[in-house]
C-alpha positions in Angstrom: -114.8 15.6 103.8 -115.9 13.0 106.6 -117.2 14.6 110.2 -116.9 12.5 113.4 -120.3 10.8 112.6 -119.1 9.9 109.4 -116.4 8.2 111.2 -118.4 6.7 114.1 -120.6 4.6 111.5 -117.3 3.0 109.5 -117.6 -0.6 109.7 -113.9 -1.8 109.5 -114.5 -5.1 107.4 -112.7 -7.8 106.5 -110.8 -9.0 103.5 -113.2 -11.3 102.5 -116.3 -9.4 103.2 -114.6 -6.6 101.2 -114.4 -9.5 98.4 -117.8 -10.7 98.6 -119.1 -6.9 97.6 -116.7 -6.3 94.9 -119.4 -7.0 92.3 -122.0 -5.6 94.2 -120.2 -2.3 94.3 -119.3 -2.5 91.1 -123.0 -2.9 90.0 -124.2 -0.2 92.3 -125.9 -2.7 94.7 -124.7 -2.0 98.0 -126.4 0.4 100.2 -124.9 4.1 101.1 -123.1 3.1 104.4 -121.8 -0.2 102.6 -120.2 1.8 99.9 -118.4 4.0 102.7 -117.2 0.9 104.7 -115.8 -0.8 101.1 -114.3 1.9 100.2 -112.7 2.6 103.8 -111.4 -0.7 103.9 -110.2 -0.8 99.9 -108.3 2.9 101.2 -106.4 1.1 103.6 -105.7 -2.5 102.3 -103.2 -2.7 98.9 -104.6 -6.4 98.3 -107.9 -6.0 98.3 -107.6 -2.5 96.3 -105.8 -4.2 93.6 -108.4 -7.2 93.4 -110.6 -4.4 92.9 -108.9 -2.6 90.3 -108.4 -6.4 88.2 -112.1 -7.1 88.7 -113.4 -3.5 87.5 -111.0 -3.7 84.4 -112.3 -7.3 83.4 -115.9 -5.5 83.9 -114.8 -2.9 81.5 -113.2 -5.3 78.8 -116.9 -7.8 79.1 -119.0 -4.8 79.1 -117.1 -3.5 75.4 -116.8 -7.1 74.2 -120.8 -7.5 74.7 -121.4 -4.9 72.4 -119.4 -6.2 69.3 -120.9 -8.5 66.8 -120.2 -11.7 67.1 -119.3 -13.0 63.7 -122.2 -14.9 61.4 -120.0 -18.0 60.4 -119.7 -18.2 64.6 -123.4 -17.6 65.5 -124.2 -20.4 62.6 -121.7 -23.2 64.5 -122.6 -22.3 67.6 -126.5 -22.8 66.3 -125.6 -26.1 65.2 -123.9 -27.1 68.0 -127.0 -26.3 70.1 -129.7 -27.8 67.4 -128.0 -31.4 67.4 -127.0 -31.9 71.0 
């Protein structure tokens, strides 16, 4: 629950500030009253929301896809690839 305070401090940014920060937000970067003001603006604007939503799903999928193995007959041509350029 917000109280008028709350409400005084909301900066009402702009699409591409909003844009700018998705990453930050996503990594936990921006600061406590940035945080409120991205997520006021993503409560209000369907665009930017669903840029969001893209964005923290292709997070998700690099995140899982770091953690698998990467196959040894692909490590050894990517090695020699590397080695004789």
């Amino acid at each position: 629950m917000t109280n008028d305070k709350q409400i005084d401090s909301i900066k009402d940014i702009g699409c591409l500030e909003a844009i700018e920060q998705i990453y930050a937000y996503l990594d936990g970067e921006l600061t406590e009253a940035e945080v409120t003001d991205f997520e006021h603006h993503m409560g209000h604007c369907r665009s930017c929301f669903s840029r969001k939503e893209l964005e923290t799903e292709l997070t998700k999928k690099l995140k899982k896809s770091s953690k698998e193995k990467i196959p040894d007959s692909l490590q050894n041509r990517l090695k020699n690839l590397i080695d004789n350029f």
